[in-house]
C-alpha positions in Angstrom: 40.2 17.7 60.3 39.3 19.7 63.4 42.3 21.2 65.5 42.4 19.1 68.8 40.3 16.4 68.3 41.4 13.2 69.6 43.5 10.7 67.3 41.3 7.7 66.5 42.5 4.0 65.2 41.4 3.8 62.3 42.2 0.1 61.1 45.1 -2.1 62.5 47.0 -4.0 60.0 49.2 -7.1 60.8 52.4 -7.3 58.7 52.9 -10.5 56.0 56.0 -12.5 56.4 58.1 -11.2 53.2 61.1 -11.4 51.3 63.6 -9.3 49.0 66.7 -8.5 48.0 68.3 -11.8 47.8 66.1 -13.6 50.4 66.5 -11.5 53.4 63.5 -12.1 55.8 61.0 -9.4 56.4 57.6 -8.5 57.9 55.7 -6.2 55.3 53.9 -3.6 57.2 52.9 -1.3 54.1 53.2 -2.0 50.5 51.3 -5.4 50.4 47.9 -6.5 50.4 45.7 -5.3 53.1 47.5 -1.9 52.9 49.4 -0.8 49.5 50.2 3.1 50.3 49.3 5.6 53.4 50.1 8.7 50.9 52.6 9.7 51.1 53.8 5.9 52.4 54.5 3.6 49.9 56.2 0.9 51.7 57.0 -0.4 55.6 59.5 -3.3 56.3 60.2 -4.6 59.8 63.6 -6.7 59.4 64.5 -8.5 63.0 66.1 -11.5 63.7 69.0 -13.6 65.0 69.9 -15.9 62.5 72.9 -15.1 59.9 70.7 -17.6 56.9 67.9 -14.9 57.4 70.2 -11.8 56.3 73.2 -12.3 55.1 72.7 -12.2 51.6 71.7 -8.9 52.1 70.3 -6.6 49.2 72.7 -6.8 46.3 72.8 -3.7 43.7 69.7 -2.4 42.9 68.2 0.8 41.6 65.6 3.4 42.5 63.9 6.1 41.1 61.2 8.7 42.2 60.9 8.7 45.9 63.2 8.4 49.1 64.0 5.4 51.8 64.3 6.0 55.0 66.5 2.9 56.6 66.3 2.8 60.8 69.0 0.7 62.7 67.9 -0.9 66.1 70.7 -3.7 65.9 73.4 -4.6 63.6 75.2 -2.8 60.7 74.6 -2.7 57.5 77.0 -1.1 54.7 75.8 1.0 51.8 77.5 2.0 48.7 76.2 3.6 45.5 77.0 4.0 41.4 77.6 7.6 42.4 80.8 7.0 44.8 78.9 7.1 48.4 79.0 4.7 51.1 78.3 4.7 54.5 77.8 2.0 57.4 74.5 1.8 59.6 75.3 0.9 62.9 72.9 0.4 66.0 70.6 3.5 66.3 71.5 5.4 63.6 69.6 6.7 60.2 70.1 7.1 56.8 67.2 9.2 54.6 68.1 8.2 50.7 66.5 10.6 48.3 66.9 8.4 45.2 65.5 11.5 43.0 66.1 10.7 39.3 68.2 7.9 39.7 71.2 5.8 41.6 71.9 2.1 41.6 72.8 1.0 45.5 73.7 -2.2 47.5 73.1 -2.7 51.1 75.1 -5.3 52.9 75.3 -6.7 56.2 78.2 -6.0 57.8 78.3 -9.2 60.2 78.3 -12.4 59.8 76.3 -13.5 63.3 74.4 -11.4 66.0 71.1 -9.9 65.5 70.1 -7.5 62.6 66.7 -5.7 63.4 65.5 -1.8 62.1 63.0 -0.7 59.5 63.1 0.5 56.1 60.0 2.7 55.2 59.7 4.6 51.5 58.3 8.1 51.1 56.6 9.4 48.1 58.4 12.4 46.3 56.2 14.9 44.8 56.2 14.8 40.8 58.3 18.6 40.8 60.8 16.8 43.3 61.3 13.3 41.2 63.5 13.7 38.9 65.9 16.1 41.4 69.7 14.8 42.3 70.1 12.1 44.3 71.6 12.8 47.9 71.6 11.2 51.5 71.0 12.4 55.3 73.2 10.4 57.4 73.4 10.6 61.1 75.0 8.5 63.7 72.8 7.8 67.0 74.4 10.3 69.1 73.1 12.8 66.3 69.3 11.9 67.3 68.1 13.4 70.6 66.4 11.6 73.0 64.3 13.3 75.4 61.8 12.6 78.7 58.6 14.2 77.7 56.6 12.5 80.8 57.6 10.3 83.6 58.0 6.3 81.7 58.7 7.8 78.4 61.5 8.0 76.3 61.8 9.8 72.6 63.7 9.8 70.1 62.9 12.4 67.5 64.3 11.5 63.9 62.1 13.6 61.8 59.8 16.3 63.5 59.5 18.3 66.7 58.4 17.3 70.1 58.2 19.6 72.9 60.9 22.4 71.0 63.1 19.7 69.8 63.5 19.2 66.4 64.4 15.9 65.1 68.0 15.9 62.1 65.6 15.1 59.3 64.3 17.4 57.2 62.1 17.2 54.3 59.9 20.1 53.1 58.0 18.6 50.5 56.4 15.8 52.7 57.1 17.5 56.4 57.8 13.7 58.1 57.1 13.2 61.6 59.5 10.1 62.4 59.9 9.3 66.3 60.8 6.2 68.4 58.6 5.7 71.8 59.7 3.5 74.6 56.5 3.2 77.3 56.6 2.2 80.5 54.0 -0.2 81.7 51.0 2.1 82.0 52.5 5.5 81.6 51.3 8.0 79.3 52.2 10.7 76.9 50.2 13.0 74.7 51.3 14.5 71.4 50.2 16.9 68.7 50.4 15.9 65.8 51.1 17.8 62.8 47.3 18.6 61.3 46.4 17.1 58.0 49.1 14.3 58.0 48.5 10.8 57.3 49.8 9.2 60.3 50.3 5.4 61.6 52.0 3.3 64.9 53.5 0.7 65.1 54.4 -1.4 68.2 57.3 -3.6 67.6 57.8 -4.4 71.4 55.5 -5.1 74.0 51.8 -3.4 73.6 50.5 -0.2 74.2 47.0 1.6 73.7 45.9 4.3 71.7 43.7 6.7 72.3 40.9 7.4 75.4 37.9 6.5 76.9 35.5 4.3 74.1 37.8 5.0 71.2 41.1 3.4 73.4 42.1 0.9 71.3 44.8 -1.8 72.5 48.0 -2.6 69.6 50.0 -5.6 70.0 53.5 -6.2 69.3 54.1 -6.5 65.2 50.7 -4.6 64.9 50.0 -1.7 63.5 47.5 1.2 63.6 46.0 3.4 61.3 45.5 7.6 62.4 43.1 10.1 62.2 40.0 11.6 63.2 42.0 14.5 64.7 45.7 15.8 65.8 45.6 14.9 69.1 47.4 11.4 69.9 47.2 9.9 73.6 49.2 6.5 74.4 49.4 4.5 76.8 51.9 1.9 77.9 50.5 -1.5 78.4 51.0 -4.7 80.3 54.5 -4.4 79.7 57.0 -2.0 78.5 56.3 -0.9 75.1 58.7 -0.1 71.8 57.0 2.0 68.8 57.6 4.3 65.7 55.4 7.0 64.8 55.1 7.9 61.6 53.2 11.1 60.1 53.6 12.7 56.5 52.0 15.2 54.7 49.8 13.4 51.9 50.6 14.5 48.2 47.5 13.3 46.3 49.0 12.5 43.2 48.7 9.8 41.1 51.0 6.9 41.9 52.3 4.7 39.1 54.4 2.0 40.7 56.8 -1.1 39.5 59.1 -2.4 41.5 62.2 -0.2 42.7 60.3 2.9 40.7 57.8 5.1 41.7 56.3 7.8 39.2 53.5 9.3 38.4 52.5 7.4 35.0 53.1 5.0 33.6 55.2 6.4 30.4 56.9 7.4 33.1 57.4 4.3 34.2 58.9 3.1 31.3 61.1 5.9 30.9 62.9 4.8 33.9 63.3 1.2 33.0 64.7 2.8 29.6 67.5 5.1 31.2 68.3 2.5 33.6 69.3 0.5 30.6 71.3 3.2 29.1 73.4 3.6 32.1 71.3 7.4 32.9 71.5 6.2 36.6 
């Protein structure tokens, strides 16, 4: 990967109409079909709408072992509480990072019962020294996340990462995230480096925006999502209207993934290892 070359789209992906826990709507971004991992990305979901039916069964208790999910709030709150005595409540704007590690059962529950209930829940890969470490959480509250005016029309908020000195409350050595939130003006434009060697996707989930310059400027509607790389060096563009999107960028791992459901390992005796300790209460 060549220092300074301009970011290219590589593919644009649409998500699928999804659902999980018990019947909450989603939009799978990652994790399905047309794209099954980014390493070190295992999963995207896009939850967003304004009916009660779609959400409030919410995602009863569960378990997870072997990787970390990052939950994003845009609208609504949402309640979390573990086998290990923590709980928190995601309000509007605010993050929780979950590093499941070798184990924890958790529920999360809307805390409403009408109103609109929109963020993203994304799941990053834990390399195999980090997956059986203890579980913990990074919580932070939407004051906690700054927000900055890199160029004229743009707004940031830096979760994981560093733009322009700031550094974002999220930090994760192993897998070096780059987690921000754009807002675009109608035309204006921002450029940004971008950490070299990361995998790294968009993903417009208001308005439209374009990526890129000149021949390789490639246009990304709302609920559509682009694929990095070619280089470090991201342009974007507002487009025909204000624009809304998260980029994402890891470090890759490149190591074997053995996945089932709520676990992620690296084989599959693995695997089955978890499925066994889960069932002898080792959560």
């Amino acid at each position: 990967m060549s220092t300074h070359a301009p970011v290219r789209v590589l593919r644009t992906i649409r998500g699928m109409p999804t659902s999980d826990g018990a019947g909450v709507r989603l939009t799978r971004v990652i994790g399905g079909s047309s794209l099954p991992d980014l390493d070190p990305f295992l999963l995207l979901d896009e939850f967003g709408t304004e009916k009660a039916e779609d959400y409030i069964a919410g995602f009863p208790s569960h378990p997870h072992r072997g990787f970390e999910t990052v939950t994003y709030m845009l609208d609504g709150r949402m309640r979390h509480k573990d086998n290990h005595g923590n709980e928190g409540l995601l309000t509007p704007g605010s993050v929780q990072w979950m590093t499941a590690g070798r184990g924890l059962v958790h529920s999360e529950m809307p805390e409403q019962e009408s109103g609109r209930m929109r963020g993203f829940q994304l799941w990053v890969n834990l390399p195999a020294r980090d997956k059986m470490t203890a579980p913990k959480y990074q919580e932070f509250a939407p004051e906690a996340i700054p927000q900055l005016t890199p160029a004229a029309g743009v707004r940031v908020k830096v979760i994981a990462g560093e733009v322009d000195g700031t550094a974002g409350p999220i930090v994760q050595p192993a897998t070096d995230p780059v987690y921000l939130d754009i807002g675009l003006e109608a035309g204006a434009t921002w450029d940004y480096r971008l950490p070299e060697g990361h995998h790294a996707f968009a993903y417009v989930f208001e308005g439209d925006a374009v990526i890129g310059l000149g021949e390789d400027a490639r246009p990304l509607a709302s609920q559509e999502m682009a694929v990095l790389g070619g280089g470090d060096a991201l342009h974007v563009v507002g487009g025909t209207r204000d624009a809304r999107l998260i980029l994402v960028a890891g470090r890759p791992l490149r190591e074997p993934v053995a996945r089932h459901g709520p676990f992620v390992m690296n084989t599959r005796q693995e695997l089955m290892q978890a499925f066994v300790d889960l069932q002898e209460g080792r959560f």
